[in-house]
Residue frames as a rotation matrix with the C-alpha (Angstrom) as fourth column:
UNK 1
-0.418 -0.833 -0.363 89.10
-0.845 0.210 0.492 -126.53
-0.334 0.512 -0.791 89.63
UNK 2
0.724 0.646 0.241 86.69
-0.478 0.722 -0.501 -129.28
-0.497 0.248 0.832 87.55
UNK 3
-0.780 -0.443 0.442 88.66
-0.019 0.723 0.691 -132.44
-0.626 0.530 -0.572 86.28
UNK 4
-0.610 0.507 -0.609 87.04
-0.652 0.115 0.749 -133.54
0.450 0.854 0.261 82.83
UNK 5
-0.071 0.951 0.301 84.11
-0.981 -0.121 0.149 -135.29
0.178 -0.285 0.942 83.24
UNK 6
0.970 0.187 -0.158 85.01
-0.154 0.968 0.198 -139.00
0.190 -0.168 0.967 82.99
UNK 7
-0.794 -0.605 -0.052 88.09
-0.162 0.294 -0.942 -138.93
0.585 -0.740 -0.331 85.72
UNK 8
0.241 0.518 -0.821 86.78
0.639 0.552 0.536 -141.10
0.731 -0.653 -0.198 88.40
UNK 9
-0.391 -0.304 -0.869 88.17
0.846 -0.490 -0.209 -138.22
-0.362 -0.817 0.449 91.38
UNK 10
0.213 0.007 0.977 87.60
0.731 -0.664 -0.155 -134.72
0.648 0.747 -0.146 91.75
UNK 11
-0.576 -0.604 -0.550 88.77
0.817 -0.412 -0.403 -131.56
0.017 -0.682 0.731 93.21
UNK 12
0.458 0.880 -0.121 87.95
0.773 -0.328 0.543 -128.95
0.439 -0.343 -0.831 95.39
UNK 13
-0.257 -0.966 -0.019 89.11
0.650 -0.159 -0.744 -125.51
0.715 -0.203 0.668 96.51
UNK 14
0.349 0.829 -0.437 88.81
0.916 -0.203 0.346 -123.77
0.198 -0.521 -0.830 99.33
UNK 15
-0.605 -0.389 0.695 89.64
-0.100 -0.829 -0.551 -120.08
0.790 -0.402 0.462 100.25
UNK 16
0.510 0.597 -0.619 88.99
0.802 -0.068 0.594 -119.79
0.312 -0.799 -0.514 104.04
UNK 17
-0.264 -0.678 0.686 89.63
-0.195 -0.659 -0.726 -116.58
0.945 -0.326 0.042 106.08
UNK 18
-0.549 -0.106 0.829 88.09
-0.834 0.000 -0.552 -117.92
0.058 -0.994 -0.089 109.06
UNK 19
-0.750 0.041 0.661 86.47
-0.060 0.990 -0.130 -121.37
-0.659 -0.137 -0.739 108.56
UNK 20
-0.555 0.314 -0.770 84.60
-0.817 -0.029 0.576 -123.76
0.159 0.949 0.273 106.61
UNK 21
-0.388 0.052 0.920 82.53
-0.723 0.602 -0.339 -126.40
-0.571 -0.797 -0.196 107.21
UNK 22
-0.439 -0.155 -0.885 82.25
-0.851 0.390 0.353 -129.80
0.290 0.908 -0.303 104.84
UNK 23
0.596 0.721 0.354 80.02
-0.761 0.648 -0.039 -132.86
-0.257 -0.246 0.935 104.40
UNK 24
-0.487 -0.847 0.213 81.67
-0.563 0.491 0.665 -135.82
-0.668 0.203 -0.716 103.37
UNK 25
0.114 0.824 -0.555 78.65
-0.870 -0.187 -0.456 -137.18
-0.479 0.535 0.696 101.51
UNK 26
0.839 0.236 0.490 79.61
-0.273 0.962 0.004 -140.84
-0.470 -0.138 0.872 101.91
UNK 27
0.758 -0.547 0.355 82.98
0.326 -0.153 -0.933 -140.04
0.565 0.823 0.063 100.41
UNK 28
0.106 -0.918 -0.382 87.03
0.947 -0.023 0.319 -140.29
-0.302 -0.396 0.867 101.54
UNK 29
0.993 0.013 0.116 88.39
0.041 -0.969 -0.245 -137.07
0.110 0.248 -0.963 101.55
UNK 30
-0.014 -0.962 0.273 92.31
0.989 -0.054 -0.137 -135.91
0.146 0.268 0.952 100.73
UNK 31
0.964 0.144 -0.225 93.20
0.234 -0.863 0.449 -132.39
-0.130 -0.485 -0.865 102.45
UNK 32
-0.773 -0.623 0.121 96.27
0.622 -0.781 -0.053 -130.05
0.128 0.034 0.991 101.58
UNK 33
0.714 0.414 -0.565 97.23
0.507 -0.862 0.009 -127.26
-0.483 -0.293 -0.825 102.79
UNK 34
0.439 0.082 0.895 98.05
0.898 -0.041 -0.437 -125.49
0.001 0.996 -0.091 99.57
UNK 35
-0.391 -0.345 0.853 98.52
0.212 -0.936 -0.281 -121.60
0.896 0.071 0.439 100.78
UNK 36
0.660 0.670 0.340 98.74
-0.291 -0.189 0.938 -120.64
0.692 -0.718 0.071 104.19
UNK 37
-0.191 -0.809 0.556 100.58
-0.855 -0.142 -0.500 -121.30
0.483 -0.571 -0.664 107.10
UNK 38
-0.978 -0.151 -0.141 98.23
-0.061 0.863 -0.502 -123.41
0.197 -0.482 -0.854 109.23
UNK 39
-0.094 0.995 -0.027 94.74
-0.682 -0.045 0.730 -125.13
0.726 0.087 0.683 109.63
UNK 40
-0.787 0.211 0.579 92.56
-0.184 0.816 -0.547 -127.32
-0.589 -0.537 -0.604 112.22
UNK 41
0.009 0.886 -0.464 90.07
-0.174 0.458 0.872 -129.94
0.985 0.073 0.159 110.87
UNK 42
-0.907 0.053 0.417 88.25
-0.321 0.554 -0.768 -130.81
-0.272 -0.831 -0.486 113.43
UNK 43
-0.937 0.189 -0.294 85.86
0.105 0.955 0.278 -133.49
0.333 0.230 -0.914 113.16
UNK 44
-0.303 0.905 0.299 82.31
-0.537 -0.422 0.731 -133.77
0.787 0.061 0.613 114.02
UNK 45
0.671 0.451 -0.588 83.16
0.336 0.522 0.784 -136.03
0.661 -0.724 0.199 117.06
UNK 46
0.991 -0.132 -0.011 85.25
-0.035 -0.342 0.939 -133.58
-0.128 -0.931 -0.343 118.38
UNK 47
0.315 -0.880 0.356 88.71
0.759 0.459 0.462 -134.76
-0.570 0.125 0.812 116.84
UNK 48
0.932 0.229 -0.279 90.88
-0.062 -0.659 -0.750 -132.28
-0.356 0.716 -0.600 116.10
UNK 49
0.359 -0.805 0.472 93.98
0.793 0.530 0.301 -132.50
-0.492 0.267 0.829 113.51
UNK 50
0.604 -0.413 -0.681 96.61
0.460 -0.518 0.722 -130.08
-0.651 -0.749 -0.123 112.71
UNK 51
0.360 -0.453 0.816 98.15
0.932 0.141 -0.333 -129.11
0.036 0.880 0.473 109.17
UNK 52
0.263 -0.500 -0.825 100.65
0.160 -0.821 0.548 -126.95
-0.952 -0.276 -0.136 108.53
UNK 53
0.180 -0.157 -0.971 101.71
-0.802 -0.596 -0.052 -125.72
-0.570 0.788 -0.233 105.06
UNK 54
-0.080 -0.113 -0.990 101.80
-0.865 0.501 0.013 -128.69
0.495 0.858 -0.138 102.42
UNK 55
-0.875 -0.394 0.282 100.98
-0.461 0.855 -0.236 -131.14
-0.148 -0.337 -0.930 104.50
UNK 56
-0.306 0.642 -0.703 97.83
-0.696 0.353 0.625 -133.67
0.649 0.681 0.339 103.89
UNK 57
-0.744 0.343 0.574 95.08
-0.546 0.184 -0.817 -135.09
-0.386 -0.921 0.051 105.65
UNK 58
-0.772 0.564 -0.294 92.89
0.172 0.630 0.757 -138.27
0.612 0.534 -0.583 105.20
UNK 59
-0.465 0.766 0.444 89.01
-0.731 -0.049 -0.681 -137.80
-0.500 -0.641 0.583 106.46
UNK 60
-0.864 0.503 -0.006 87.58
0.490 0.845 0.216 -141.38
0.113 0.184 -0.976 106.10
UNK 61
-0.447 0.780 0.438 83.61
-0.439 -0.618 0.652 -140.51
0.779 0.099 0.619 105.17
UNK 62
-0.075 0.335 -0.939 82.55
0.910 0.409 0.073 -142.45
0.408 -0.849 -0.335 108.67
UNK 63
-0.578 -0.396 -0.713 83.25
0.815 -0.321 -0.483 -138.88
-0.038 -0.861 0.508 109.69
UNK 64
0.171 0.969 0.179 80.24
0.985 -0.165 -0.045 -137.05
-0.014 0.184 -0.983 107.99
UNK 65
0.744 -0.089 0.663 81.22
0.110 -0.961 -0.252 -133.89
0.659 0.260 -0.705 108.14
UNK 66
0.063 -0.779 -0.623 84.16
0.996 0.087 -0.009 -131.70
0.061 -0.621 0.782 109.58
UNK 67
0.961 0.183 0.208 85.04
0.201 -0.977 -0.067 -128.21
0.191 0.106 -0.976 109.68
UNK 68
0.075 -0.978 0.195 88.56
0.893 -0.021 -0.450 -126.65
0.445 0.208 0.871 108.33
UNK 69
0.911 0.372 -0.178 89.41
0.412 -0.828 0.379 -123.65
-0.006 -0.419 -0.908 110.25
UNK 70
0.224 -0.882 0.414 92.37
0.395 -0.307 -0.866 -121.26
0.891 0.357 0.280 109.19
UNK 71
0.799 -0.121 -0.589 94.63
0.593 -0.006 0.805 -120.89
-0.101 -0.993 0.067 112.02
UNK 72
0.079 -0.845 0.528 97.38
0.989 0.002 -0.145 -118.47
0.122 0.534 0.837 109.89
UNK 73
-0.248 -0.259 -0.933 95.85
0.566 -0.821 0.077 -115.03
-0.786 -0.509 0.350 110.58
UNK 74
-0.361 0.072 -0.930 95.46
-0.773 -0.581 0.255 -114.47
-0.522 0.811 0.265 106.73
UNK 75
0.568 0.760 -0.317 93.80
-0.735 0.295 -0.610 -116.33
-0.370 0.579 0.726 103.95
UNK 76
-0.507 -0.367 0.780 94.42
-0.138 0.928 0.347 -120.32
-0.851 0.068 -0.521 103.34
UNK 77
-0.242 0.572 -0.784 93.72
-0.917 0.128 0.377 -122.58
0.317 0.810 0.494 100.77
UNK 78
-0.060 0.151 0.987 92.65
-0.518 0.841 -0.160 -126.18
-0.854 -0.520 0.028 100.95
UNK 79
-0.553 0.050 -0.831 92.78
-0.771 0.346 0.534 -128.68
0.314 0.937 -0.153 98.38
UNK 80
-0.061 0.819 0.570 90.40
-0.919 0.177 -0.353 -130.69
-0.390 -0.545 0.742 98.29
UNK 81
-0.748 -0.102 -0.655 90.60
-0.595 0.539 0.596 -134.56
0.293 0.836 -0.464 96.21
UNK 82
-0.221 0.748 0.626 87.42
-0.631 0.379 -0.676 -137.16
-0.744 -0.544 0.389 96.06
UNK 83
-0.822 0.086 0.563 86.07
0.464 0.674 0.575 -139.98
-0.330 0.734 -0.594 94.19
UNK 84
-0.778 0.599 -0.189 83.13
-0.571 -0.551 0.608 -139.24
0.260 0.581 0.771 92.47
């Protein structure tokens, strides 16, 4: 889903049927869950955080990388938002 080229954010989607794993790349991250019942992020120190349908998760980029794992049984989405 590309925003035009001079918006300062952009987005990301994810289909996951069984996980995903994501850099932050010195960059805040915004997280819906978009389609789907339920997901864990869990963090690269081990921290994990819970989302259920529409709900929305900040990953501060201190956390380098994370990994979204679909916890519904069937195929999630994720939205992804970022600065650029």
């Amino acid at each position: 889903m590309p925003t035009h080229r001079n918006h300062s954010y952009d987005i990301h989607r994810y289909k996951i049927n069984s996980s995903v794993d994501v850099m932050t790349e010195g960059k805040c991250h915004v997280l819906n869950l978009v389609e789907g019942e339920s997901a864990d992020v869990v963090t690269r120190a081990g921290e994990t955080f819970h989302l259920n349908y529409a709900e929305t998760l900040v990953v501060s980029a201190a956390a380098l990388s994370y990994r979204i794992v679909n916890t519904s049984g069937h195929e999630i989405m994720m939205v992804k938002a970022f600065m650029k």
